[in-house]
KOLDREN-718165 format. One record per residue (C-alpha): z, x, y. Coordinates in steps of 0.2 Angstrom, whole numbers, padded with zeros to 4 digits, always signed. Example, Ala and Ser with C-alpha at 12.3 -4.5 7.8 and 13.67 -1.06 7.14 Angstrom:
residues 2
+0039+0062-0022/+0036+0068-0005/
END
This chain:
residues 690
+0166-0086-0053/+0159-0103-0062/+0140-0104-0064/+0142-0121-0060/+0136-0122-0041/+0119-0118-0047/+0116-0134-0056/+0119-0145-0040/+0104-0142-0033/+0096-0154-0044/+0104-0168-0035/+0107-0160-0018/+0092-0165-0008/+0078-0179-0009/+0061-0174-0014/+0049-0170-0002/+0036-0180+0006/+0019-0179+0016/+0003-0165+0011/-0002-0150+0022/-0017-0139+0021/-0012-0123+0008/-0010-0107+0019/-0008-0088+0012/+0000-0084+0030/+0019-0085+0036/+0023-0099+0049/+0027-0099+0064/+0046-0094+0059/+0038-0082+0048/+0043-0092+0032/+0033-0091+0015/+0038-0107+0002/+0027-0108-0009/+0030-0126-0023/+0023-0115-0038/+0011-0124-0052/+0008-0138-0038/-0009-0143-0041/-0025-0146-0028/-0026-0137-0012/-0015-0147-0001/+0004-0143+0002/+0017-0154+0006/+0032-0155+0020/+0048-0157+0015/+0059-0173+0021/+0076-0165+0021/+0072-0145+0027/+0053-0152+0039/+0048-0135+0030/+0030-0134+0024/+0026-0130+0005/+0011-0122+0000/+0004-0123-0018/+0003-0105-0029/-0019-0105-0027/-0030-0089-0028/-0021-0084-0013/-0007-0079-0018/-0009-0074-0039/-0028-0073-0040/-0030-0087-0051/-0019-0081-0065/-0009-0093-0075/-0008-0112-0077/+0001-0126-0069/+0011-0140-0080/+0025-0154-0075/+0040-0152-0083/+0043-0166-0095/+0048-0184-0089/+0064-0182-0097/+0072-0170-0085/+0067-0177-0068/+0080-0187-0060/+0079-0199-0043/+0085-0187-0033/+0080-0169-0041/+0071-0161-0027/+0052-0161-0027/+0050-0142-0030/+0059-0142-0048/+0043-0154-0055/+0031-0143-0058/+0031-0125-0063/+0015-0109-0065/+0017-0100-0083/+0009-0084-0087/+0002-0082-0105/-0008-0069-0103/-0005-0051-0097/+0011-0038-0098/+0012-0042-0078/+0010-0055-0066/+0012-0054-0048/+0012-0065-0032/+0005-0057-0018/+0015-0061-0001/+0003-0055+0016/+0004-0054+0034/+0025-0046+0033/+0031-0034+0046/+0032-0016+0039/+0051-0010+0040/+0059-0027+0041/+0071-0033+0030/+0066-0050+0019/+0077-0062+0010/+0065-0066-0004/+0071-0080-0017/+0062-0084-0034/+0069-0101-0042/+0065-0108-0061/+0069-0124-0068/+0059-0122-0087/+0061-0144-0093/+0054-0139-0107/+0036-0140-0100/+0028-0131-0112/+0035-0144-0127/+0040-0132-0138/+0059-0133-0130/+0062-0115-0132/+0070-0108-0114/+0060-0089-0113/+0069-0075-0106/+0060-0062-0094/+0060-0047-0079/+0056-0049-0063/+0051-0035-0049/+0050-0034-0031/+0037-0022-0028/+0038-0007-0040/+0058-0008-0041/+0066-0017-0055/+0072-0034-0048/+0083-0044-0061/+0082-0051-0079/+0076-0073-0079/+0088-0079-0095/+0086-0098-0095/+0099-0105-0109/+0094-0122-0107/+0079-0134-0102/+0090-0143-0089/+0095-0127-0078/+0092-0124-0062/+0091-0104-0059/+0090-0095-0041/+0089-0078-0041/+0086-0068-0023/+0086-0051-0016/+0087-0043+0002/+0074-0028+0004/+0066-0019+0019/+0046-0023+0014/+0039-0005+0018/+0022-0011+0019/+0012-0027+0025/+0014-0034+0009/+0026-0037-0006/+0022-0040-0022/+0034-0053-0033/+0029-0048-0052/+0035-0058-0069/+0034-0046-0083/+0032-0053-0100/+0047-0043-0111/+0043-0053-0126/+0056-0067-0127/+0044-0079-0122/+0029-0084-0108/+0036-0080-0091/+0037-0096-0077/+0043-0100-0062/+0044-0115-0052/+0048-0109-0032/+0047-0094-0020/+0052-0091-0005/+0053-0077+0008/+0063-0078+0026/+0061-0063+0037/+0078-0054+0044/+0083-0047+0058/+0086-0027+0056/+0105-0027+0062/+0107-0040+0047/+0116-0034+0031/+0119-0014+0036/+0119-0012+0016/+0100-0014+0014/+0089+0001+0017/+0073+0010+0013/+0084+0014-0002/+0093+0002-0009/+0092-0018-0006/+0104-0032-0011/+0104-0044-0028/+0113-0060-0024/+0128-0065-0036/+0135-0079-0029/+0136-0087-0008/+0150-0099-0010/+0154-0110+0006/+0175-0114+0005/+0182-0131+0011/+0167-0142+0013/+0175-0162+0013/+0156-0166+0003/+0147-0156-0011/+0135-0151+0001/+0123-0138+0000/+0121-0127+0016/+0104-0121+0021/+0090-0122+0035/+0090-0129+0046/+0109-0126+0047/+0105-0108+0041/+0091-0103+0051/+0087-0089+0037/+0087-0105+0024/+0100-0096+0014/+0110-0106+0001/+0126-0108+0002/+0133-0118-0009/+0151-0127-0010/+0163-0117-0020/+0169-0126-0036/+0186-0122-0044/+0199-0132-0054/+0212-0124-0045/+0218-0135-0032/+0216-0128-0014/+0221-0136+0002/+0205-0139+0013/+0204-0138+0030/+0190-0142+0044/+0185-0143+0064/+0172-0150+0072/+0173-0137+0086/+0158-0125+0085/+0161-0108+0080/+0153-0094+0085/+0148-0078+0080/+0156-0062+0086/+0143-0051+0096/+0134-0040+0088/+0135-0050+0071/+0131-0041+0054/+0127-0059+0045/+0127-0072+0057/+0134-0086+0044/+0130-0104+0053/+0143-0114+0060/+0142-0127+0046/+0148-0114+0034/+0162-0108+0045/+0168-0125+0052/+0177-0127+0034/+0191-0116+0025/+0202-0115+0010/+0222-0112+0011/+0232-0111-0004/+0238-0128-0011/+0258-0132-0004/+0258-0118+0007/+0256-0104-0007/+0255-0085+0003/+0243-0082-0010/+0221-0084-0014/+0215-0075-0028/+0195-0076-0035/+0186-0065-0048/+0169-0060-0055/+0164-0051-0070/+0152-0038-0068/+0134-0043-0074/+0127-0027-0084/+0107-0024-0080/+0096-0014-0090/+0093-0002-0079/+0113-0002-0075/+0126-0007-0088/+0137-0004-0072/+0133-0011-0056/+0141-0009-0041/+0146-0024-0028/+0147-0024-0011/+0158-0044-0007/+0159-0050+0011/+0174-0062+0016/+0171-0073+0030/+0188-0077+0041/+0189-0091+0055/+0204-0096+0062/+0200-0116+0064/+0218-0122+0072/+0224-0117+0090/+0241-0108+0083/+0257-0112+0095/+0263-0095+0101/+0277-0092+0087/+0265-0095+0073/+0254-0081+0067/+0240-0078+0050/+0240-0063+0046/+0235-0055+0028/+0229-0041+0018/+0215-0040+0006/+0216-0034-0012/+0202-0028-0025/+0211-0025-0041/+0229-0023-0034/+0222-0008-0021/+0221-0012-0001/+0203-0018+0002/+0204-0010+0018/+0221-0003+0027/+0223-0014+0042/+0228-0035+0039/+0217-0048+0044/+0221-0060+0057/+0207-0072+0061/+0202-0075+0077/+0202-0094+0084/+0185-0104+0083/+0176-0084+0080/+0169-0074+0064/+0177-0061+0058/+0169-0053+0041/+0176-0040+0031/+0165-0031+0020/+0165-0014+0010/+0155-0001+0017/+0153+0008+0001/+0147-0001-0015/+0162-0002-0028/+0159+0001-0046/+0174-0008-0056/+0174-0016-0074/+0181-0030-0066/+0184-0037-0048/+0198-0045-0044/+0202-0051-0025/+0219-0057-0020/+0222-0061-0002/+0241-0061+0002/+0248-0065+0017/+0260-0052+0027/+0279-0052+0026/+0277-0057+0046/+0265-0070+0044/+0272-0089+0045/+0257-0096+0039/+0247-0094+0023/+0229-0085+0023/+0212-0092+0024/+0194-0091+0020/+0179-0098+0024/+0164-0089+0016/+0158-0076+0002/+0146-0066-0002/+0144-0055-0018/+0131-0042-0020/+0126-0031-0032/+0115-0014-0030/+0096-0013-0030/+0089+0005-0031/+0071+0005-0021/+0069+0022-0023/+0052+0020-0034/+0036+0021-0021/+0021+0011-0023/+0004+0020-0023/-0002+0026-0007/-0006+0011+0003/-0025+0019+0009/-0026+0020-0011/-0021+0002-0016/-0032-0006-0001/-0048+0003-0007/-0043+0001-0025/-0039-0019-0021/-0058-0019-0013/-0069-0013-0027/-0059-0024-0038/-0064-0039-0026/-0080-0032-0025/-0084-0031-0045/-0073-0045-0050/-0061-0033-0061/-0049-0045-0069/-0041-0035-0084/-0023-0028-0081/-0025-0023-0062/-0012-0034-0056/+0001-0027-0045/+0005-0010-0040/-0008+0001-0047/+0002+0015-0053/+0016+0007-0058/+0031+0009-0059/+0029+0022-0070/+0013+0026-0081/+0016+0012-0092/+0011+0000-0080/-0005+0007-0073/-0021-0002-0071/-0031+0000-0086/-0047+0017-0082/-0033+0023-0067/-0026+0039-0069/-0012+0044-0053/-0002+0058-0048/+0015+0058-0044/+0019+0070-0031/+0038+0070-0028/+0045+0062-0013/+0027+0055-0009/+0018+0037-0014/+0007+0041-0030/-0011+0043-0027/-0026+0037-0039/-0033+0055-0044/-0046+0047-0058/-0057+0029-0060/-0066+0029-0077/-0076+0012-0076/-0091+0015-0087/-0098+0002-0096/-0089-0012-0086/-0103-0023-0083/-0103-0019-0064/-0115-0026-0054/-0123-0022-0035/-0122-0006-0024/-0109+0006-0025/-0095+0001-0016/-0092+0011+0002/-0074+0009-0004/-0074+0022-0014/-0075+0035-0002/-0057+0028+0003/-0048+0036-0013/-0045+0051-0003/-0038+0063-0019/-0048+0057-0032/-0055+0069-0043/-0064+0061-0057/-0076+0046-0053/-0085+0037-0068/-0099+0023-0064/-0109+0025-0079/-0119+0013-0090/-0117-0003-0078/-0130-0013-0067/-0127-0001-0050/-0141-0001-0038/-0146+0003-0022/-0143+0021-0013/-0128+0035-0015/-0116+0030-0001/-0116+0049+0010/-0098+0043+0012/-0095+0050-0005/-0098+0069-0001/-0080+0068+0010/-0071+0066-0005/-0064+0084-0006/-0057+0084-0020/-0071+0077-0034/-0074+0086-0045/-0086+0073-0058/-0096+0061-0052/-0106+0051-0066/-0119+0038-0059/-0129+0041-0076/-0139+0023-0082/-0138+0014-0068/-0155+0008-0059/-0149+0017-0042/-0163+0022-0032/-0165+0034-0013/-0158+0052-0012/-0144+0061-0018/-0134+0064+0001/-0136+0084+0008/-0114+0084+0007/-0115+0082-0011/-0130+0091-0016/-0120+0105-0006/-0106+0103-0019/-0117+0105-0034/-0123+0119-0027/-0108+0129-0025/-0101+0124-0040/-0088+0113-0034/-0096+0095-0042/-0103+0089-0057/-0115+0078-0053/-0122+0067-0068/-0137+0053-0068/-0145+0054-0084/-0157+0040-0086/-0161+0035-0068/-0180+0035-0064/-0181+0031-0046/-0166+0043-0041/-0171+0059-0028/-0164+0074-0022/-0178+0078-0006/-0175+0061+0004/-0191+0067+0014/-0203+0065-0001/-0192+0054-0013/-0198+0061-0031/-0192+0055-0044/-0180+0068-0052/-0176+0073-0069/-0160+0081-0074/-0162+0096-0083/-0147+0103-0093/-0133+0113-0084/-0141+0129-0095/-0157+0127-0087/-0151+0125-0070/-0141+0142-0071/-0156+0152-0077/-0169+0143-0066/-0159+0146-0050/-0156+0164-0048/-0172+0167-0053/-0182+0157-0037/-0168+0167-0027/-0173+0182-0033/-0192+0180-0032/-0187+0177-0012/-0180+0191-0012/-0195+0201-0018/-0204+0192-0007/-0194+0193+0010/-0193+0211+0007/-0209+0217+0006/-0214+0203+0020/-0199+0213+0031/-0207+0229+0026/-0225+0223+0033/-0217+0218+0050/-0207+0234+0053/-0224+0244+0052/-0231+0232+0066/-0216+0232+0078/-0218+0252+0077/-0238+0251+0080/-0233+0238+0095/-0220+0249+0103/-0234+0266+0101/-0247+0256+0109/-0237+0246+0123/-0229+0252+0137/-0217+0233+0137/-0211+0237+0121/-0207+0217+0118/-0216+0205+0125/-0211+0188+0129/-0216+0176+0114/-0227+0163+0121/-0225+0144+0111/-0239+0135+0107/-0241+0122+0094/-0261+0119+0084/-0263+0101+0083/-0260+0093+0067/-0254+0110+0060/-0237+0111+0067/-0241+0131+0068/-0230+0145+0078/-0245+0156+0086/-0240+0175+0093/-0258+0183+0094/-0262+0186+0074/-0244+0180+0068/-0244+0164+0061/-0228+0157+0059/-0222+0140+0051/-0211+0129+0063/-0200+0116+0062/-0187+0103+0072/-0170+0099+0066/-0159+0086+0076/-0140+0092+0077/-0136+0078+0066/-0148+0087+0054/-0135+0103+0055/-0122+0093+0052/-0128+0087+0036/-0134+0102+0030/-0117+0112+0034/-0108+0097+0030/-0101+0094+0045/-0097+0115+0047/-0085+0114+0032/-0085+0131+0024/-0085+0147+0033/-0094+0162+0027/-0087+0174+0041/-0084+0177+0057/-0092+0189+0072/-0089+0192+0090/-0097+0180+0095/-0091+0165+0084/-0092+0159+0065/-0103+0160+0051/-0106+0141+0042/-0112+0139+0026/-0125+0127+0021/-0140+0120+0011/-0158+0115+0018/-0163+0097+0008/-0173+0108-0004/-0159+0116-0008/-0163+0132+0003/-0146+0140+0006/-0142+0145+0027/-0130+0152+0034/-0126+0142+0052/-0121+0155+0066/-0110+0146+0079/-0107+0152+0096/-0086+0153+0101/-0085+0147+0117/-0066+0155+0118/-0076+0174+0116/-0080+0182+0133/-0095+0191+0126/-0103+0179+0117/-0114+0173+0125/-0121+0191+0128/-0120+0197+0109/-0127+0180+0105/-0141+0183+0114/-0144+0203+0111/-0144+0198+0092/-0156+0188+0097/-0167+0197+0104/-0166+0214+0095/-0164+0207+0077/-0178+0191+0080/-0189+0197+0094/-0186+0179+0100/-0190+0172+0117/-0177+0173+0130/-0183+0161+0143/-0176+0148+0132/-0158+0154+0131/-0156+0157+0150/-0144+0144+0156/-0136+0137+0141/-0130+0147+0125/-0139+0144+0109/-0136+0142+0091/-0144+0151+0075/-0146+0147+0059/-0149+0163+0049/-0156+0161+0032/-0153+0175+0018/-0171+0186+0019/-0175+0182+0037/-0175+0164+0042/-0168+0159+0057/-0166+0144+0067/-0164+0144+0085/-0158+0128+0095/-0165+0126+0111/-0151+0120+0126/-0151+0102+0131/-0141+0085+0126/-0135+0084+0108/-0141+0065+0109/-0157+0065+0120/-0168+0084+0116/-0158+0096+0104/-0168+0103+0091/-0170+0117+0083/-0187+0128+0077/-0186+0134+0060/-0200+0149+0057/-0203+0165+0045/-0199+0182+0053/
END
């Protein structure tokens, strides 16, 4: 097939007229056309189409690149507006237009168009790549100033967005002058899945009377069908009858397209057409799919009779003939991509047919793998966020782990779990110059591991949304000016061992919120040694305490005849004392937030009785608990609940009458008791020294 249809755009249509507001959004058809390099915020209308063009602002490509006009010797009086002006992209490996607001799962006709008029005066045409998303797309070679290039693909957009990338392969700065995306229906071209979309070769309209291009509103997908061009001579036929579509339509060519044919010239029984293979290089062989287009446009007299058969390199294309219904689509497609070194279609007409074939449209194909995934969406939404937030410009452009590791953003490390999206894993941005609080997004890179955020101008408190982030294992906040506490979650997490917190050089920085002093970070050595020996000093302490207390409980239960009595509660004013005749004992109130926050949320189970499970968790002086749970599922609960209660803790009963309680117990004999009522309006708990 000639190159040649793709020239005629450049005097196919008038150039557009009247301004429109710039919009990131589809229209109301769901259309994107986007005139790239046009400069100013306004857009424009086009006369021919009525369809609205956007300029290529921050909206879409975040400001990257510049905008020229090609040069004056290239435009001609009826070139079509778009082909003026064109974005280049000096800087960077990878450029990327953003496209918003898409339907996930639906399939998208996207189309990118260059015209390079030597706006950059050096009169060297460049050669680059192109991607949809993560997925290889299609090389750009432009041969001379003067051409016109349309390349287009059909994919199924798995997210809300798509990304349309330029990659700089070194033979020159990437451009473009147009895109464009048209949303399909899902029943539309059966070859495109989740897997693998469609390149366009070539769409060739047969028979037209005028060298017209086809395309919206004709074509209400705005594809381009353009007249086919051939020395051979064919005899050209036409109607002005409408055709329809068959029900149930795979492609739905318009009636335009379909209301002109091509028969062979003096009644010839033969067409014949051909196309070289275009080797990629990610596929020196690609595989085609072609679909053929059949209308019958005269009302046959009942001894006459079309029939044919279609031929790929002197093989049946498919077993049964053809015979084109009257004024009705017929396509005839492969189902299964062919792979040839060449392609050669003959269609011959039967040894029972009277009359010669026909054709009226084609479309050829080639294969795009969209096997590759992009990162995790939840990943790329929170990563996109802190870039907004901190103004990030380097290389974070387009996906950020990929495709492949050459292409991640610059301080991102990702995993690539197989069969699943890669997930950002580590974000080393130290010494970035970021300014503000620390970004609640974050929180949102659910697998991250490593976080760096030292030696910038951070301020403000540690989000507590950090201490979900199960799997971190490093977080470095050292020289920053942050100021509050350190959150109970992740105080937790350094005390078991889990995190390794760092903020080195931070002055107003605190682990007790309650008191806020200033904390200064001791070496990891330090901590070791100075830990186990405050744990072992309570021990001491806690057992010789527990030893004073059994001798009482024997005198009492010598010189009673009630061997417990009930505890009666009374507070000292100012003292916030626990008074039971000489025994003094310290109290405190929790809310059942607060035994959230010190469990984190009941994350880690220490063990489990009959009556329920056993909760780790950390007081905000770093005081370790155990959290005993009551099991609602255990029939006697309740009962051993309460008996421990009482014979272990000598506690009061009157309070755990109607309602079952929850315990904390503390290593050496602390507990907590929480007194029944509404978690929002009177739950607390009494913390006080057995």
């Amino acid at each position: 097939m000639a190159a040649t249809p793709w020239l005629l755009l450049l005097c196919l249509a008038a150039a557009g007229g009247g301004v429109l507001q710039a919009r990131a959004q589809p229209d109301s058809k769901g259309f994107i056309s986007i005139d790239c390099g046009l400069q100013g915020d306004t857009g424009r209308t086009d006369n021919v189409t009525k369809l609205a063009y956007v300029p290529d602002n921050g909206e879409y490509t975040d400001d990257a690149g510049t905008c020229h006009n090609i040069s004056a010797v290239y435009i001609t009086p009826f070139m079509h507006r778009s082909w003026y002006n064109v974005r280049s992209f000096a800087a960077g490996a990878r450029n990327c237009y953003t496209l918003r607001s898409l339907v996930p799962g639906l399939k998208y006709l996207v189309r990118a168009s260059f015209m390079y008029g030597n706006y950059d005066g050096l009169n060297r045409p460049p050669g680059f790549d192109l991607h949809v998303g993560v997925n290889y797309w299609h090389p750009v070679k432009i041969s001379r100033p003067d051409e016109a290039k349309y390349v287009e693909v059909i994919v199924v957009v798995p997210d809300d967005f798509v990304q349309i990338c330029l990659i700089n392969t070194g033979a020159g700065t990437p451009f473009i002058s147009g895109l464009s995306l048209r949303p399909l229906k899902k029943t539309m071209y059966p070859q495109v899945t989740t897997a693998q979309g469609l390149v366009l070769l070539n769409r060739f309209n047969f028979g037209p009377t005028k060298n017209e291009l086809i395309r919206y509103p004709d074509d209400q997908y705005d594809r381009l069908w353009f007249p086919w061009v051939n020395p051979v001579l064919w005899t050209e036929m036409s109607t002005t009858r409408k055709v329809q579509n068959m029900a149930n339509d795979f492609f739905e060519v318009p009636p335009a397209v379909l209301q002109t044919a091509i028969t062979p010239w003096n009644n010839g029984s033969q067409i014949q057409f051909s196309w070289d293979p275009q080797p990629q290089p990610n596929d020196p062989s690609p595989a085609y799919f072609a679909i053929m287009h059949f209308t019958e446009l005269q009302l046959l007299p009942s001894n006459a009779m079309r029939e044919f058969y279609i031929n790929l390199n002197g093989e049946l294309w498919h077993r049964d003939a053809v015979t084109p219904e009257y004024l009705y689509s017929r396509p005839s497609f492969n189902t299964f991509a062919a792979r040839k070194s060449q392609y050669n279609i003959t269609i011959n007409a039967t040894a029972r047919s009277t009359l010669p074939p026909i054709i009226n449209a084609l479309e050829v194909f080639s294969v795009l793998p969209t096997t590759n995934l992009g990162t995790d969406v939840g990943d790329v939404s929170a990563i996109m966020e802190i870039r907004a937030k901190y103004q990030v410009r380097t290389n974070w452009i387009g996906d950020p782990c990929g495709p492949g590791t050459v292409m991640v953003w610059d301080s991102l490390t990702c995993s690539y779990p197989i069969a699943s999206p890669p997930r950002i894993t580590r974000v080393d941005l130290s010494s970035r110059s970021l300014n503000g609080g620390i970004s609640i997004s974050f929180a949102n890179l659910k697998v991250v591991q490593y976080l760096n955020l030292s030696n910038n101008n951070l301020v403000g408190a540690v989000p507590d949304a950090l201490s979900g982030l199960t799997s971190l294992t490093v977080l470095d906040l050292s020289g920053n000016q942050i100021s509050g506490s350190i959150p109970y979650g992740l105080l937790i997490k350094v005390h078991d061992g889990s995190l390794d917190l760092r903020y080195d050089n931070i002055q107003d920085l605190c682990t007790n919120g309650s008191s806020c002093q200033p904390v200064k970070r001791k070496s990891k050595l330090a901590m070791y040694i100075a830990i186990p020996a405050v744990v072992m000093v309570m021990i001491i302490v806690a057992g010789v305490i527990f030893c004073f207390m059994r001798r009482g409980r024997k005198g009492s239960m010598n010189n009673s005849a009630n061997p417990r009595r009930e505890l009666m509660t009374s507070y000292a004013s100012g003292t916030d004392v626990y008074m039971d005749n000489s025994l003094q004992l310290e109290n405190r109130r929790f809310t059942y937030e607060d035994l959230q926050v010190i469990t984190n949320n009941f994350q880690k189970v220490l063990g489990q009785g009959g009556f329920g499970k056993v909760y780790n968790g950390f007081l905000e002086d770093a005081t370790q608990v155990a959290v005993k749970l009551l099991s609602h599922s255990s029939i006697q609960g309740v009962n051993e609940f309460l008996a421990e209660m009482e014979s272990t803790w000598h506690l009061s009963m009157s309070t755990c009458q109607k309602e079952p309680c929850k315990n904390i117990l503390k290593e050496q004999n602390i507990m907590v008791d929480v007194y029944p009522g509404n978690r929002g309006s009177g739950s607390h708990l009494n913390l006080r020294k057995d």
